[in-house]
MARLUMFI-302964 format. One record per residue (C-alpha): residue number from 1; x, y, z. Coordinates in nm, 4 decimals. Layout:
BEGIN
(NUM; (X; Y; Z))
...
//
This chain:
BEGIN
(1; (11.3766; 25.1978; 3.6189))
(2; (11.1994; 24.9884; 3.8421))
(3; (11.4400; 24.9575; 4.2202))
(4; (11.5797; 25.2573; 4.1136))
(5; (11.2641; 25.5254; 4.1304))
(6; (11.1606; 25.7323; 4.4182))
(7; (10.9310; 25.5528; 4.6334))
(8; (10.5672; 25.6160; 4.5659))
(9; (10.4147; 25.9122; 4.7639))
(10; (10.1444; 25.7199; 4.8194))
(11; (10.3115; 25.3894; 4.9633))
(12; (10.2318; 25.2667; 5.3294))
(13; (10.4751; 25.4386; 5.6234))
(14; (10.5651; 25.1223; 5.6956))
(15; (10.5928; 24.7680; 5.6480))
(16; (10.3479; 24.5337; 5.8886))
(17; (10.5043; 24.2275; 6.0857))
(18; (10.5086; 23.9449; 5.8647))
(19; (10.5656; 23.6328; 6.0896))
(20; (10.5712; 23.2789; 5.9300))
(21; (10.3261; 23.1099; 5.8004))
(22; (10.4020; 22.7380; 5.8847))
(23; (10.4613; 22.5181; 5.6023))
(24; (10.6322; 22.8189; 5.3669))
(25; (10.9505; 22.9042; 5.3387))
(26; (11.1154; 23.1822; 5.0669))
(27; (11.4122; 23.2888; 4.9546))
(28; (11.5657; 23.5246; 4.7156))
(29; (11.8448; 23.5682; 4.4323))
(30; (12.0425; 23.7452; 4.1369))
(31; (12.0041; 23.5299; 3.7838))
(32; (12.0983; 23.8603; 3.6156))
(33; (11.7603; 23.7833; 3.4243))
(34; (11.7779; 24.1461; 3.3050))
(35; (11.9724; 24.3729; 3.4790))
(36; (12.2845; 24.3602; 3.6947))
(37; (12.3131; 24.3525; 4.0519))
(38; (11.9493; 24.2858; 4.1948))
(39; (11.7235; 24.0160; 4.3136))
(40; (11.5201; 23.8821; 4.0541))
(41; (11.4383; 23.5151; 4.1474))
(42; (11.2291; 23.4347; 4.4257))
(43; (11.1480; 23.0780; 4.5666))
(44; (10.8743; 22.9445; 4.7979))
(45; (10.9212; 22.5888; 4.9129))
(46; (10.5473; 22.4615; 5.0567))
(47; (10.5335; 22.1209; 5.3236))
(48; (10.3750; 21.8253; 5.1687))
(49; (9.9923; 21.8199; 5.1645))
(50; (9.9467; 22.2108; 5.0552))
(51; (9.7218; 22.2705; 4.8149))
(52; (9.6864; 22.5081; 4.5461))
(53; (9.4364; 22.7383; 4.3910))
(54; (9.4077; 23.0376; 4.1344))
(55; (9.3246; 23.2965; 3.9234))
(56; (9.4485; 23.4338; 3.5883))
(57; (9.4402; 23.6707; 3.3168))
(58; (9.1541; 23.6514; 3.0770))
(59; (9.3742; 23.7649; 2.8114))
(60; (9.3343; 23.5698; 2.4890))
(61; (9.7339; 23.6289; 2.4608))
(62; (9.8773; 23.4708; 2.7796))
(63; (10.2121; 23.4289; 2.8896))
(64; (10.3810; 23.0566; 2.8952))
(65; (10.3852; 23.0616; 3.2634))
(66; (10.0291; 23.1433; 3.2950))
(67; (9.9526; 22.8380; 3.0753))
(68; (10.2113; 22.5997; 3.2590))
(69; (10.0143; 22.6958; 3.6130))
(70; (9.6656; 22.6253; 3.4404))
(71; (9.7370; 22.2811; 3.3406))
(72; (9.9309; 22.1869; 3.7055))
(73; (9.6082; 22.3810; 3.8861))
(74; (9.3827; 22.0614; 3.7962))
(75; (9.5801; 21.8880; 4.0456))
(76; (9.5181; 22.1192; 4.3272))
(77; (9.8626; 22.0471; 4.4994))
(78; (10.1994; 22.2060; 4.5161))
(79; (10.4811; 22.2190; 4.6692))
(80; (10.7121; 22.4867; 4.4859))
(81; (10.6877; 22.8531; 4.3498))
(82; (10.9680; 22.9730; 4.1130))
(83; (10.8854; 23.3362; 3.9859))
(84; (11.1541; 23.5826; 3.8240))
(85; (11.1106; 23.9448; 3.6965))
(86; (11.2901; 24.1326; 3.4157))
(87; (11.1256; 23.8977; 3.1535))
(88; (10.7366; 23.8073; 3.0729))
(89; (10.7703; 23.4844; 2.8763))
(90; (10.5073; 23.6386; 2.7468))
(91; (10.4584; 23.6266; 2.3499))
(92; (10.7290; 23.3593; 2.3160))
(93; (10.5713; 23.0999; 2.1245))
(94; (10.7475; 22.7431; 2.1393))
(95; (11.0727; 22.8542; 2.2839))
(96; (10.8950; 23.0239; 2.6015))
(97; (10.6686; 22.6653; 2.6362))
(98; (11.0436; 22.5589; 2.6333))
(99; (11.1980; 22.7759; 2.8972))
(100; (10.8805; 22.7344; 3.1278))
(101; (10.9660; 22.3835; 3.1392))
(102; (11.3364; 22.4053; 3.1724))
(103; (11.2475; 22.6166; 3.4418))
(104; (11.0218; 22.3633; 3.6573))
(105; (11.2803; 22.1167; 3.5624))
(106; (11.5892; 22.3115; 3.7018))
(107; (11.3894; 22.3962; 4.0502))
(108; (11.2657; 22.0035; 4.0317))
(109; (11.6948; 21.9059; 4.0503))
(110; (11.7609; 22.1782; 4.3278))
(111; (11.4810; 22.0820; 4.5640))
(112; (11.4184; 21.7045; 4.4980))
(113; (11.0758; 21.7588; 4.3308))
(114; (10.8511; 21.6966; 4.0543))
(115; (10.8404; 21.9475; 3.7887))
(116; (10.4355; 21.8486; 3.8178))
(117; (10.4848; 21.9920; 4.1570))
(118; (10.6349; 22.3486; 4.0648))
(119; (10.4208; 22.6689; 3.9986))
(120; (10.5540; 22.9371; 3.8108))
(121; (10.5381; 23.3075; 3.7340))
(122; (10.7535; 23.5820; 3.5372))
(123; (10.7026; 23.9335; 3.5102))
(124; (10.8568; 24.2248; 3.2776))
(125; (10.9220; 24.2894; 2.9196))
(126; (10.7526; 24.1046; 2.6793))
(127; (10.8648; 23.9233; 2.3758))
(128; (11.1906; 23.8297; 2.4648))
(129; (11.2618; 23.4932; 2.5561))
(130; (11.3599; 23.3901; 2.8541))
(131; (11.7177; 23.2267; 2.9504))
(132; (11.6063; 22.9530; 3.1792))
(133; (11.9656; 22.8329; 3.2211))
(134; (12.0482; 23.1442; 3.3999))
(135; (11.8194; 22.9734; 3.7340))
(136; (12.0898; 22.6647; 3.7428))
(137; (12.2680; 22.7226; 4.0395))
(138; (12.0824; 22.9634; 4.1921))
(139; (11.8008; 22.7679; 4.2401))
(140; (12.0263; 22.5467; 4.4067))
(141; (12.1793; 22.8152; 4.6541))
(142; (11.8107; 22.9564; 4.7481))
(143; (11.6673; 22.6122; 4.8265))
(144; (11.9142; 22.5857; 5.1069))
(145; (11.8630; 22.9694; 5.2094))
(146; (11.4742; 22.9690; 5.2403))
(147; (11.3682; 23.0890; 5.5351))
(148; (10.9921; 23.1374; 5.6651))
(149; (11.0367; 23.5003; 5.7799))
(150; (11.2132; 23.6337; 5.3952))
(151; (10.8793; 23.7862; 5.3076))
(152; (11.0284; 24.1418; 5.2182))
(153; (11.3220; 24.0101; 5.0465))
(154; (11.0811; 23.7396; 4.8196))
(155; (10.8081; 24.0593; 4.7664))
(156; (11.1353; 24.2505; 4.6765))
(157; (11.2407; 24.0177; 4.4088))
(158; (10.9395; 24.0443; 4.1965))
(159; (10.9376; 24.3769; 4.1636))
(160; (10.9621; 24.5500; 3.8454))
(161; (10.8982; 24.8888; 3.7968))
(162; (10.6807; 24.9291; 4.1801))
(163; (10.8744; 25.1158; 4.4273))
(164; (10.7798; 24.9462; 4.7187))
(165; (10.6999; 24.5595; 4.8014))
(166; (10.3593; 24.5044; 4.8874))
(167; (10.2835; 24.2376; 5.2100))
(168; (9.9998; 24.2085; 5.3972))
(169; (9.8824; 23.9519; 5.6969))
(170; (9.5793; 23.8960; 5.8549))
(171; (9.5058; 23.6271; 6.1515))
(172; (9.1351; 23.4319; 6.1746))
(173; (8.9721; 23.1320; 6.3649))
(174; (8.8921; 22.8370; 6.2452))
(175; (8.6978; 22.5992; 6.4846))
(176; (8.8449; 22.7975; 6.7622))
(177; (9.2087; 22.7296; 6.6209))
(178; (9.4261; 23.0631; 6.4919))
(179; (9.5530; 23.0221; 6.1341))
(180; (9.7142; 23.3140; 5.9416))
(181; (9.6663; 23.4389; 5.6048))
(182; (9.9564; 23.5997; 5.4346))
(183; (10.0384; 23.7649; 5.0871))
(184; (10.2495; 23.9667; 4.8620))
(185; (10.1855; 24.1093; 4.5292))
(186; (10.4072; 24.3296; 4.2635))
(187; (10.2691; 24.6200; 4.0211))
(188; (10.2514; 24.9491; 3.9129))
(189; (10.1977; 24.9320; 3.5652))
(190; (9.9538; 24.7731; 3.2941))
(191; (9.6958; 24.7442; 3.5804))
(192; (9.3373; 24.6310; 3.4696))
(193; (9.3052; 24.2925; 3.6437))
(194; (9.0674; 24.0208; 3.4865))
(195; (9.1034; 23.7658; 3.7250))
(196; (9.3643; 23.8890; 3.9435))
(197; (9.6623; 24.1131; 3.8816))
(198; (10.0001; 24.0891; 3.8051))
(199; (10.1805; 23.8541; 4.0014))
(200; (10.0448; 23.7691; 4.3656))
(201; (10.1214; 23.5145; 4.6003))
(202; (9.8920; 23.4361; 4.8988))
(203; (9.9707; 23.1364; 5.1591))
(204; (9.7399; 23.0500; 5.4588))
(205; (9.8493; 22.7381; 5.7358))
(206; (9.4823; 22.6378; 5.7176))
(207; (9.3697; 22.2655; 5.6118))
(208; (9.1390; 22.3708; 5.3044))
(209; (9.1074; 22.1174; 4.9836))
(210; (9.1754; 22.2652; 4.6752))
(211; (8.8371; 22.2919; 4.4987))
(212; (8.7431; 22.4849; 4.8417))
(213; (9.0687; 22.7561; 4.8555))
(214; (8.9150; 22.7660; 4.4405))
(215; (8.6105; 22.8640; 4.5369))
(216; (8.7392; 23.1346; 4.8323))
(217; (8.9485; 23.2423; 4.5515))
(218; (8.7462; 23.3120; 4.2999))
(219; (8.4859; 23.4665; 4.5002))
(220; (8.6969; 23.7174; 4.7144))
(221; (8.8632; 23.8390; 4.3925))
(222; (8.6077; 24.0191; 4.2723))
(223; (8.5937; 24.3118; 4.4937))
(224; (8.9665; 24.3435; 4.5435))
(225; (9.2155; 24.2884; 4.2882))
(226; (8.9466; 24.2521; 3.9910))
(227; (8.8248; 24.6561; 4.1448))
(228; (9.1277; 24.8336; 4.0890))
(229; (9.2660; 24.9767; 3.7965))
(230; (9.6088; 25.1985; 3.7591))
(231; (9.6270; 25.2147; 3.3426))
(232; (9.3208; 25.0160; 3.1906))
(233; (9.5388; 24.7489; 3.0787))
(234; (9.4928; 24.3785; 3.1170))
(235; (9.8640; 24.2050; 3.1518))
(236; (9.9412; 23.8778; 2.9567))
(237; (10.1297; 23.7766; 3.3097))
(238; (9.7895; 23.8531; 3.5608))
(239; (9.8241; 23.6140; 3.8002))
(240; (9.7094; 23.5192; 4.1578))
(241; (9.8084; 23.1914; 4.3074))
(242; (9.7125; 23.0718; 4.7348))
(243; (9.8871; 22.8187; 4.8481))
(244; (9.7009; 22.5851; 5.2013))
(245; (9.9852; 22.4315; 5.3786))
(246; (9.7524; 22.2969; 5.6336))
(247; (9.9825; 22.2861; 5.8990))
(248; (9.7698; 22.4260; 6.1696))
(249; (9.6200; 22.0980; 6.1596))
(250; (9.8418; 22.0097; 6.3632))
(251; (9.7111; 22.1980; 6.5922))
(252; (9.3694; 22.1112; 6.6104))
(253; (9.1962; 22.2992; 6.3149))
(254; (8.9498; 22.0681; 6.1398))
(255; (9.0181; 22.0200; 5.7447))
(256; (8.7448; 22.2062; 5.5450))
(257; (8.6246; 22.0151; 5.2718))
(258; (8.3220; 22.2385; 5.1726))
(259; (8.3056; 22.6049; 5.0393))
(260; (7.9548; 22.6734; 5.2659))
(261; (8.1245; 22.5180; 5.5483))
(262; (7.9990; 22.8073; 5.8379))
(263; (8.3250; 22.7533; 6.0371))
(264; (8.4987; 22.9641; 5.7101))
(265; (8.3285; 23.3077; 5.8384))
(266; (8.6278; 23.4505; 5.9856))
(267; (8.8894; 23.3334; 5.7350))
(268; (8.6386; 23.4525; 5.4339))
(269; (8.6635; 23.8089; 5.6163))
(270; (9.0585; 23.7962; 5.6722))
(271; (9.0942; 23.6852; 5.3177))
(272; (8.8912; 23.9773; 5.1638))
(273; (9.1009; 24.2043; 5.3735))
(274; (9.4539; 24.0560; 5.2360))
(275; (9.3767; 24.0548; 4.8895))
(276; (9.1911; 24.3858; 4.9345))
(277; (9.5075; 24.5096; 5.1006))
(278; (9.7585; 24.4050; 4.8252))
(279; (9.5362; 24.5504; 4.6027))
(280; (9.5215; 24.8824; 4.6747))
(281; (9.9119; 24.8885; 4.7379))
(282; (9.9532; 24.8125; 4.3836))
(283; (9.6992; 25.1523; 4.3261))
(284; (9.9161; 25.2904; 4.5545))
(285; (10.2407; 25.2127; 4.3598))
(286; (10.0655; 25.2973; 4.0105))
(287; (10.3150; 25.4463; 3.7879))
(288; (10.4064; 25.7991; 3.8750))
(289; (10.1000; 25.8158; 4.0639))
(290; (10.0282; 26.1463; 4.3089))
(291; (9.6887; 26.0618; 4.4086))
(292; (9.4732; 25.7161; 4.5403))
(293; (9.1235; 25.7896; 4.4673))
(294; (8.8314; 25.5514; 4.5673))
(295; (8.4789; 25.5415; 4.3049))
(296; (8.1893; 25.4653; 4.4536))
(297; (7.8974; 25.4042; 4.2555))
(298; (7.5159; 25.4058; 4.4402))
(299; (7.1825; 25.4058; 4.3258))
(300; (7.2474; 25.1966; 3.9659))
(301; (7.0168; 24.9278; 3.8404))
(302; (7.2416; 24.6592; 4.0020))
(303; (7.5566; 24.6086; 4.1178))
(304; (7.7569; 24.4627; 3.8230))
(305; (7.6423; 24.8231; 3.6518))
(306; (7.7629; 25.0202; 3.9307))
(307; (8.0863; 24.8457; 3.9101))
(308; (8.1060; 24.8950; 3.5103))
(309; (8.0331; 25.2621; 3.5560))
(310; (8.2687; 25.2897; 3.8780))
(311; (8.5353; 25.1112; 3.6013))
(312; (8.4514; 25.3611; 3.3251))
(313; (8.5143; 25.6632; 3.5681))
(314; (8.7794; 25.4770; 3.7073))
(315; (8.9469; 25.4574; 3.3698))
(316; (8.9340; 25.7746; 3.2056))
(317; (9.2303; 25.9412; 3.0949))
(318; (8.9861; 26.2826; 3.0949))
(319; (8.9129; 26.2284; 3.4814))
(320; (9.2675; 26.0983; 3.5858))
(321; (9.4149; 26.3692; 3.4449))
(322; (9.2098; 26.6067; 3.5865))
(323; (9.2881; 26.4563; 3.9390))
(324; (9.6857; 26.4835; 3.8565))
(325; (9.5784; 26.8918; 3.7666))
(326; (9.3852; 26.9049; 4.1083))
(327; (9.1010; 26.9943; 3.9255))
(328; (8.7162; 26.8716; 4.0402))
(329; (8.6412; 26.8563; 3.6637))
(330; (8.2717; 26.6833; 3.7306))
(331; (8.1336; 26.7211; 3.3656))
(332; (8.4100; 26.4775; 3.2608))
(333; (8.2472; 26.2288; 3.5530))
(334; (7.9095; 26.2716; 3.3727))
(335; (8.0694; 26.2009; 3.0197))
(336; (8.2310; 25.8469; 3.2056))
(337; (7.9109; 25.7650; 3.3469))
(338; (7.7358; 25.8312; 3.0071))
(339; (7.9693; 25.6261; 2.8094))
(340; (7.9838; 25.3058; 3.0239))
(341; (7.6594; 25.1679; 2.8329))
(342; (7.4484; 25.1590; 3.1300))
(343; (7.1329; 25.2456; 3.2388))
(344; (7.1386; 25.6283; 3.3992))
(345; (6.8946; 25.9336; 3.3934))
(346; (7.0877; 26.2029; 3.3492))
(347; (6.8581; 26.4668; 3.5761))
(348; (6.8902; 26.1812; 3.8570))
(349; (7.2440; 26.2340; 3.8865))
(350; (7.4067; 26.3002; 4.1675))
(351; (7.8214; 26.3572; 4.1950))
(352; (8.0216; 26.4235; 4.5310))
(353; (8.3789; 26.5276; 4.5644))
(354; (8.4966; 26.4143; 4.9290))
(355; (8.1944; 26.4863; 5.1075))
(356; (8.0930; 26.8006; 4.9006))
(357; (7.8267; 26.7420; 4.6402))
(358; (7.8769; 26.8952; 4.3541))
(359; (7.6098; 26.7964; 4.0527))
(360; (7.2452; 26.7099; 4.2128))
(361; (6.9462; 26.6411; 3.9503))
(362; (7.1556; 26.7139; 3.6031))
(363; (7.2608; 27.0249; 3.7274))
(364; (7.5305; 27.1971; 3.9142))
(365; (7.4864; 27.1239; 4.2641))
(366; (7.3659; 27.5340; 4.4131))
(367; (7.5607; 27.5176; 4.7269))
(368; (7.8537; 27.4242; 4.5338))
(369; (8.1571; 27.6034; 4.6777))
(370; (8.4832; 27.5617; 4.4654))
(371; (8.7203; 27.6670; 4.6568))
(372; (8.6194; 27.3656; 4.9547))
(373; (8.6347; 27.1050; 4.6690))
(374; (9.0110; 27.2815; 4.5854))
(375; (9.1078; 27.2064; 4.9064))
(376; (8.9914; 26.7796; 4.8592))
(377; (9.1329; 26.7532; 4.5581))
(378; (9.5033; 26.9107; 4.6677))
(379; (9.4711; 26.5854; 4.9083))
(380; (9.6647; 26.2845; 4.8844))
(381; (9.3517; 26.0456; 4.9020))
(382; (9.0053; 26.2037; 4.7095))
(383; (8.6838; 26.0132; 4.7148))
(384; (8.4237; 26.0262; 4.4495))
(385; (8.0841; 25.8957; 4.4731))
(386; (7.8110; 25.8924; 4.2007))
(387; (7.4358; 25.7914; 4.2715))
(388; (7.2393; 25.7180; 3.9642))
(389; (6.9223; 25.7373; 4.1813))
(390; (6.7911; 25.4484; 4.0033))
(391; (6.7777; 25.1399; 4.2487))
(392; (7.0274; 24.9375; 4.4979))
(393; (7.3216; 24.8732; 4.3132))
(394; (7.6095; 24.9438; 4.4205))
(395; (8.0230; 24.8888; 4.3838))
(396; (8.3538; 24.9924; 4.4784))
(397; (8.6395; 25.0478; 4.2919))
(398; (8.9895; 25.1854; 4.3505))
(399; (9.2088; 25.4185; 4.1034))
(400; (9.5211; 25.6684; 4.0736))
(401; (9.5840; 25.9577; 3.8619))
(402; (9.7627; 25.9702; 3.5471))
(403; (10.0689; 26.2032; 3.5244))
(404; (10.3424; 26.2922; 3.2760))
(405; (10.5128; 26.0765; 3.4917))
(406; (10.3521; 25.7534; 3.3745))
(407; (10.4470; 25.8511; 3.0305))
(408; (10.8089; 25.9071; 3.1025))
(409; (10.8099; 25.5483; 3.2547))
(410; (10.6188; 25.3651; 2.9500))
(411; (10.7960; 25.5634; 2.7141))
(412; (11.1142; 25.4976; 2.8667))
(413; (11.0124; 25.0762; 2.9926))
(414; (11.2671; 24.8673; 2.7306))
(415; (11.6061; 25.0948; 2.7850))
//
């Protein structure tokens, strides 16, 4: 389980530098949540002034954390993050309300806080409730341990069954003044983010108010973590939080008060590539994955149906598994693209496997040569593309395969 798996063949070489963000500080411990003898509590102690903004699942069964950071959101500051993995919270009823509480209020005693103040996330099984005791003391021993350069150790900590932490950084200019943009993120499994995915923390030194960071957010979202998919399931946990510390103020950068403010160019672009970064290292770490595959959808009637039918190819245990067999199986792309319940023309459609097109006009492409498309699909990283040839739309989405491995893991997740 989890720690204990072979990392991902797919995961990054290496780690990038992940320098400070002023203003945040983390640190890591063992609460024995679940299991013996790893990390599974992470803190991340914010200055005063940061502000706060997020995303969630849309699922109509969330977990008690997700509901205890929706009703502290409204107040768009922070200056805590307690998360833990090993247990959900999730379909606790009263007693997990409870232990979210106890939780905020056990992290309020170690750092001198309000419980108002603390944000909150847990990850793992669900429908077991959560021992919030277990954080008293080592709450305590972490607020005096945090340290602004513990990224890999935090991302570490809220792992559950990934096989590598997931970080990314990226730097941008705000009136002239640097500022940095940093995140992590943990999963591998139930992966069909609707509003964000499972647990991911983002914190940026820039002066932005809340409703602003809210509106970033939400936008830049979209074509990251709510485009990827490992398993077509929605968690009850989904959950993306950014934090503003707005210590480079100190430094001269202006606070931004407005989301069309032009002087947000540059951070807008650094924040699309963090989130689409952390992203697709969660694709990467998809369980028992072999293969990262990329659907891109051209040609549809607009772009919210090229991203449906990029989903609906993107989800199909018929494709995935033919990716796991190596096999450029393009009727069952046709049969995802028929079933997504958009418009298409069948004798329009076009289908390419890397750069080898292999369906043209509701036929099989003539030129097709099978054994160049055997060699793609033996790759590591496979690209499909669909046109629809029926107007401008167009979206990206991001996938794995599905191999007996994923079973093994789900079948194996509560032992």
């Amino acid at each position: 389980m989890a720690h204990d798996a072979p990392v991902s063949p797919l995961a990054p070489k290496k780690f990038p530098e992940m320098p400070a963000v002023e203003g945040v500080r983390f640190a890591s411990g063992a609460a024995g949540i679940r299991y013996k003898g790893r990390t599974d509590v992470m803190l991340a102690l914010m200055d005063k002034g940061t502000t706060v903004a997020g995303v969630f699942t849309k699922s109509k069964c969330p977990s008690a954390p997700v509901d205890w950071c929706r009703a502290r959101l409204k107040s768009g500051k922070a200056r805590a993050l307690l998360v833990n993995s090993g247990n959900a919270n999730a379909f606790t009823g009263k007693t997990g309300a409870a232990a979210a509480r106890l939780s905020a209020e056990v992290a309020a005693r170690a750092t001198g806080l309000k419980p108002s103040q603390i944000f909150l996330a847990s990850t793992g099984v669900i429908g077991e409730p959560l021992d919030a005791t277990k954080f008293e003391g080592v709450v305590d021993a972490l607020t005096e341990d945090a340290r602004g350069d513990a990224w890999l150790e935090a991302a570490r900590a809220i792992m559950t069954t990934d096989t590598f932490p997931k970080v990314a950084t990226a730097e941008a200019e705000i009136a002239g003044v640097r500022v940095r943009i940093s995140g992590m993120a943990k999963g591998a499994g139930m992966i069909a983010p609707d509003m964000a995915t499972m647990l991911s923390f983002v914190f940026t030194d820039a002066p932005i108010a809340a409703p602003v960071l809210q509106s970033l957010l939400a936008k830049s979202v979209q074509g990251s973590f709510n485009a990827i998919t490992v398993d077509s399931d929605t968690s009850t946990s989904d959950t993306l939080l950014m934090f503003a510390t707005g210590a480079a103020a100190q430094r001269g950068a202006p606070r931004i008060t407005a989301a069309n403010d032009r002087r947000l160019s540059a951070f807008r672009v650094a924040l699309d590539v963090v989130l689409l970064d952390l992203a697709q290292q969660v694709v990467r770490d998809g369980e028992g994955a072999r293969k990262f595959v990329e659907v891109e959808v051209t040609g549809a009637d607009s772009a919210k149906a090229a991203k449906r039918i990029g989903l609906s190819i993107a989800n199909s245990p018929l494709v995935k598994t033919a990716i796991a067999g190596e096999d450029a199986n393009w009727g069952r792309i046709v049969m995802a693209v028929g079933k997504a319940g958009e418009k298409a023309d069948r004798d329009r459609l076009a289908i390419w496997f890397g750069g080898v097109r292999v369906a043209h006009k509701g036929l099989r492409d003539p030129s097709y040569d099978e054994a160049q498309v055997s060699t793609i699909m033996k790759q590591e990283t496979i690209a499909i593309r669909v046109d629809l040839g029926l107007g401008k739309g167009a979206a990206k989405v991001w996938t794995c395969d599905l191999t007996k491995e994923y079973v093994a893991i789900n079948g194996d997740y509560r032992s």
